[in-house]
N, C-alpha and C positions, 0 to 999 in steps of 0.2 A: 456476643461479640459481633459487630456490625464486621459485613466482610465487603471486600472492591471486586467487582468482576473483572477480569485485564487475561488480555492473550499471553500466549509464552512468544518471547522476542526471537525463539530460535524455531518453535514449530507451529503458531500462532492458535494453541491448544490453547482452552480458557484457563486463566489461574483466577484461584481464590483466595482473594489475601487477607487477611483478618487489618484491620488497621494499626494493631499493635506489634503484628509479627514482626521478627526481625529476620526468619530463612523464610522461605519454601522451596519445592521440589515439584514442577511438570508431570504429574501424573501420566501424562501419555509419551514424552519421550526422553523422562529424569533429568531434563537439566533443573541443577539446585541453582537458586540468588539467594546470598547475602543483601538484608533488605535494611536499610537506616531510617531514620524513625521521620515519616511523611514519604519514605519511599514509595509506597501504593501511589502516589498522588504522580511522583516524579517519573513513574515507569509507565503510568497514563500519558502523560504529557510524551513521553518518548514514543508513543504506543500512534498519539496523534500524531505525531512531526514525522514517522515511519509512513503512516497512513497517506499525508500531504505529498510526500514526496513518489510513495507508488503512483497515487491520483495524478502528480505533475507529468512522472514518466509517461505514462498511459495515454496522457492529452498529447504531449508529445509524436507520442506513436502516430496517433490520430489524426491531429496533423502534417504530417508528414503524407499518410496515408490518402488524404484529403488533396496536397498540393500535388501528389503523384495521380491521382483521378484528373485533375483539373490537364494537366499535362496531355492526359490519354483523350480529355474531349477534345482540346487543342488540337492533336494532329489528328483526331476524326474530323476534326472540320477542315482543315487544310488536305485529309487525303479524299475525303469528300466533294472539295473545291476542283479537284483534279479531274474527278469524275464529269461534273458539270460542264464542263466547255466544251 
């Protein structure tokens, strides 16, 4: 039986899906799926489009974090400026 490697959606434990199965069960923290037949493939696809969206959050963060630096050299130069005259 050829098997899919895929995380669990709820504790991103690996699951092992056989390509024919129709359950499984998360070995590390029991959540069961009812699986429909090409599900392995469809919980992939859900697994990347989970993935896309942490990665966007993240960038997000980053930038934010980034325009808040850029802010903080701003008024070092402006409190800097002060100093100068």
């Amino acid at each position: 039986m050829e098997l899919v490697d895929l995380k669990c959606p709820n504790c991103s434990a690996p699951l092992r899906i056989g390509r024919s199965a129709t359950s499984t069960v998360c070995e590390y923290c029991g959540s069961s799926f009812s699986l429909q037949a090409g599900a392995a493939s469809g919980v992939a696809v859900a697994a990347v489009a989970r993935a896309a969206d942490d990665t966007r959050r993240q960038l997000d963060g980053v930038s934010r974090a980034v325009d808040a630096l850029r802010q903080v050299a701003k008024d070092l130069e402006e409190t800097a400026g002060v100093f100068r005259r």
